[in-house]
Structures are given as structure tokens and as C-alpha cells.
C-alpha positions in Angstrom: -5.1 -6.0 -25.5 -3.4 -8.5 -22.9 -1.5 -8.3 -20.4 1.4 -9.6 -21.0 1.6 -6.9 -24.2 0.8 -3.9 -21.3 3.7 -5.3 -19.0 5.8 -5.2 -22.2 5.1 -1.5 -23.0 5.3 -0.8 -19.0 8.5 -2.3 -19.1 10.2 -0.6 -22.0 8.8 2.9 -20.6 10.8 2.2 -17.3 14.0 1.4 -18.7 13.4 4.7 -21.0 12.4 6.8 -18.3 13.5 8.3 -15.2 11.1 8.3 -12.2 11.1 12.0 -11.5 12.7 12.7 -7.8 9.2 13.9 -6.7 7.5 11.0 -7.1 9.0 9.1 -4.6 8.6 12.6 -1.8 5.8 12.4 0.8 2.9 14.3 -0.5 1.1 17.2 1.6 -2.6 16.1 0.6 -4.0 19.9 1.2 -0.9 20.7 -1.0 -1.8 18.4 -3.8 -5.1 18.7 -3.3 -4.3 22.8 -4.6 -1.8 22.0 -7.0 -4.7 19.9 -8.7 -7.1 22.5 -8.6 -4.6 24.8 -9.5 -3.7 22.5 -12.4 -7.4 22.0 -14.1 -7.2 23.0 -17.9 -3.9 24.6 -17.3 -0.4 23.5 -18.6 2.3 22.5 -16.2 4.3 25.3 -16.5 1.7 28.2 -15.4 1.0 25.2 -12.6 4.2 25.6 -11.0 4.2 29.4 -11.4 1.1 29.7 -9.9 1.7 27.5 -6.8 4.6 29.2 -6.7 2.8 32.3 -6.8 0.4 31.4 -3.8 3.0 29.8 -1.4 5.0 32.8 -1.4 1.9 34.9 -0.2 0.4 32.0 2.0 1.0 29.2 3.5 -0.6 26.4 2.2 -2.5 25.6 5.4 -6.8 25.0 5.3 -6.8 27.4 8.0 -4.8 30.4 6.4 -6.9 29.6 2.9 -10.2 29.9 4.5 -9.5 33.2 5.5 -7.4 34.9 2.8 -8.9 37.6 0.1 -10.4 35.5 -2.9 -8.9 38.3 -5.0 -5.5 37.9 -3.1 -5.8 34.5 -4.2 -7.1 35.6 -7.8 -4.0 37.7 -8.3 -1.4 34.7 -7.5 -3.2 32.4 -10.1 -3.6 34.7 -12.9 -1.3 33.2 -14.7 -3.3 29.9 -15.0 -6.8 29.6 -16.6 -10.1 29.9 -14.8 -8.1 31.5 -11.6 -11.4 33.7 -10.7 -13.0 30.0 -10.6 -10.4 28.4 -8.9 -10.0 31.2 -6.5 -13.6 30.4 -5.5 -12.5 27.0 -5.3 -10.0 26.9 -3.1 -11.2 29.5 -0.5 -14.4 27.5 -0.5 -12.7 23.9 0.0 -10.7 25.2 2.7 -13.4 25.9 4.7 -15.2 22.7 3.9 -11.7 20.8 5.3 -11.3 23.4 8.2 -14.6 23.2 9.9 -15.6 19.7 8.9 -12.5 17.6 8.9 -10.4 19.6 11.1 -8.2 21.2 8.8 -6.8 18.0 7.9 -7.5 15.5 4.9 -6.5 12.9 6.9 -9.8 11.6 7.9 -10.7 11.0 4.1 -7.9 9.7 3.3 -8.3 7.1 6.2 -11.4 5.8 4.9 -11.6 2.2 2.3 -10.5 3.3 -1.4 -14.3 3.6 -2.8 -15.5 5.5 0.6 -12.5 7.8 0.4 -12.9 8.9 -3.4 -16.9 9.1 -3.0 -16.5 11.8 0.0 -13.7 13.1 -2.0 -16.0 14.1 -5.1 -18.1 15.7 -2.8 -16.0 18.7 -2.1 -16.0 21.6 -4.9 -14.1 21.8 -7.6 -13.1 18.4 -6.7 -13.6 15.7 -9.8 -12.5 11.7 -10.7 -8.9 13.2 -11.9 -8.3 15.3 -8.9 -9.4 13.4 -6.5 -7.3 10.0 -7.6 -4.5 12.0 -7.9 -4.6 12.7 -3.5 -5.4 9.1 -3.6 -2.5 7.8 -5.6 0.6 10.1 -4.5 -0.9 11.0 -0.7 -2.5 7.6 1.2 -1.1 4.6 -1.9 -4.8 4.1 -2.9 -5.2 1.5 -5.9 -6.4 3.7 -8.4 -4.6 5.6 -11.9 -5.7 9.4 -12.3 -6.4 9.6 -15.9 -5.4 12.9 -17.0 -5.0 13.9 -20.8 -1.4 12.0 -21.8 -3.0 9.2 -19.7 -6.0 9.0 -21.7 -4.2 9.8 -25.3 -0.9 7.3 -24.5 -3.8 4.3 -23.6 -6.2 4.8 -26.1 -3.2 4.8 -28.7 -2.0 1.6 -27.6 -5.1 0.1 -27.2 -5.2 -0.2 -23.5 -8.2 1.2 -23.2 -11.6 1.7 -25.9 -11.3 4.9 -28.5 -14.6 6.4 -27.3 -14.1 5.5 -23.6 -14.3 8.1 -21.3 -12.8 8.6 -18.3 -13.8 5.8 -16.1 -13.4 3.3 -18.7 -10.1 4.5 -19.0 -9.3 3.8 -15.5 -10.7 0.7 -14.9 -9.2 -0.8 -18.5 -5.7 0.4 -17.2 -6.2 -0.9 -13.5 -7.7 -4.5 -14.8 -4.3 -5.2 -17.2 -1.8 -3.8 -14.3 -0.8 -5.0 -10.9 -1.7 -2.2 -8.5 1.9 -1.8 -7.6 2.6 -0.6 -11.3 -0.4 2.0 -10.7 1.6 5.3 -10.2 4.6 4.1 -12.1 1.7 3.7 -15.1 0.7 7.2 -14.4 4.0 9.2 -14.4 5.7 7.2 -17.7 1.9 7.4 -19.6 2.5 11.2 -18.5 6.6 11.5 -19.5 5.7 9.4 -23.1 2.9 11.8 -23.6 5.0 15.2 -23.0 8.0 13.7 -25.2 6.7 11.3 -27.9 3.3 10.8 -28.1 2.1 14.3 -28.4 -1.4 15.0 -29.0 -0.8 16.9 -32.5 2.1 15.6 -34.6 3.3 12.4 -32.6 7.0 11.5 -32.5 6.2 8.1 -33.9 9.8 7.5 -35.5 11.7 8.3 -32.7 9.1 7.0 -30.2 11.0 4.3 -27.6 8.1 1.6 -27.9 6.5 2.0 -31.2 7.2 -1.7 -31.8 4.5 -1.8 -29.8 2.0 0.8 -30.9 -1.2 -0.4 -33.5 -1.2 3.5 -33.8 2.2 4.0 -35.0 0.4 3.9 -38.9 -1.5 6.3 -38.5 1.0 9.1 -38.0 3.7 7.8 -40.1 2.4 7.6 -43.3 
């Protein structure tokens, strides 16, 4: 696939969509950083009810974290999957941030893009998703978290190979866009996923760029 047919489909996805209000926010990176974790194998809905969940019991400070009751935090993410896990998780990075970065991300997020993501995936419960996704939306890193609309909406078009996982992913996505383009890639791969091109039973005939999809055959038939 070229480039000039991915600027096409990134160009009819951004006069389909609107950039949600968020987006363009300043991030908390401790914030995002639990949203993620929060977020791991878990739809968006019991997300947001989750975080929701947690902020009204703590604030979302390293410091506070580091100290609370893992099953305090257990009970506020019951609602999403693996919360025992991630209550684990998040007690435990917090502490990691707190006594060896100061209770800030900041220093990690200061660092060159490769240096930043490779300390990054260091820190539990941490992986490639999570941890491009503080790089993205907190410090404007060159990099597109490839999460599972991501990965279905590229493969479909042929952005990136069928049996590529997730790092082939990124890098097939980064090489055919201008890093500008990366986070606008994410969110409208993430919006055409969620609307159209949904993992079981695509909306192919109503799909805004199937003009443009080799894959619209195989779900039309």
C-alpha cells in the first residue's frame, strides 16, 4: 500500500469524523498512565466507570496510590476485568514512580522517544500499547499505540501485513504517515473501528471510505 492511497483514507476519515474534545486536552501522564492499565482487555465503557470509580475514592496522585488498600482499589475496578491484577498493578507502579522518579512521570517522558518507551516498558503492567499511548497524548512522541480497532481498521486496508503483530503494525502505519498525522491516525482508526468496521459483522455498505477498502469483498458478499 502507498502513500498517497493512506493520505486518501486519512483524509476522508477526517472530513467524516469529529476529533473528540479530549483529544486536543492536556493529558495528566500518571492519569493516563491508570486509565490504560485500567483499560487492558476491558471495554471503554467499564473504563470510564472504573476510573470514575477510583477518582472519587482517591486522588489520582503516585503518592496517594502507593499507599491506598489494594482491595480499596480492587473494589473501585470491579467492574472492569482482571481488577485483582490491575489492583496489583497500580499500587505497585505507584511506588516505582514515587520513590524512583519522584512521583512524577516527567523525568521519562523527558528522555529521546526510543529511551523514553524502553524505561517505560520496564514498569509493571506496563506494555508497547500502554506505554505509546503516554507517549502520544502526554509528551507528542512520534509513535501510534496500536490497540485492537487500530490493528483490525489497518490490516483491513492493507496498511499493515495480515499476520503482523504489533510492532509491525506500528512501524507499517508510522512509515506511510507524516508524524503529525500520528494521533489523528489513532483516534479516526479508533472512531471507524467502534462505528463501521466492527470486528464481527462490518458495516461495509454504509462504511464512509469503502471506495477504498480491498476488504470491502469479503463482508459483502
Amino acid at each position: 500500500m502507498n502513500e498517497n492511497h493512506a493520505e486518501k483514507i486519512l483524509q476522508l476519515l477526517k472530513k467524516t469524523f469529529t476529533m473528540p474534545k479530549w483529544v486536543t486536552s492536556n493529558r495528566d501522564p500518571f492519569e493516563t498512565l491508570i486509565v490504560t492499565i485500567i483499560s487492558q482487555n476491558t471495554a471503554d465503557r467499564n473504563t470510564a466507570k472504573a476510573f470514575e470509580n477510583i477518582s472519587k475514592q482517591f486522588r489520582i496522585k503516585p503518592e496517594v496510590l502507593a499507599n491506598a488498600e489494594t482491595n480499596q482499589i480492587e473494589e473501585c475496578l470491579r467492574v472492569a476485568g482482571l481488577y485483582r491484577n490491575k489492583a496489583k498493578t497500580i499500587r505497585q507502579i505507584s511506588k516505582i514512580i514515587l520513590e524512583k522518579f519522584h512521583g512524577t512521570l516527567n523525568p521519562i517522558l523527558s528522555l529521546p522517544f526510543e529511551e523514553a518507551r524502553k524505561t517505560l516498558l520496564k514498569l509493571p503492567g506496563v506494555g508497547p500499547k500502554t506505554a505509546d499511548v503516554i507517549l502520544l497524548f502526554c509528551s507528542e512522541k512520534p509513535t501510534i499505540p496500536v490497540d485492537t480497532h487500530v490493528n483490525r481498521v489497518a490490516k483491513r486496508f492493507g496498511l499493515a501485513p495480515q499476520n503482523g503483530d504489533y510492532e509491525m503494525v506500528r512501524q507499517s502505519l508510522q512509515s506511510l504517515y507524516n508524524p503529525k498525522d500520528y494521533l489523528s491516525v489513532h483516534i479516526l482508526f479508533i472512531l471507524l473501528g467502534r462505528k463501521y468496521c466492527k470486528a464481527r459483522n462490518p458495516l461495509c455498505k454504509h462504511c464512509p471510505v469503502n471506495a477504498l477498502c480491498p476488504s470491502k469483498q469479503l463482508y459483502t458478499k
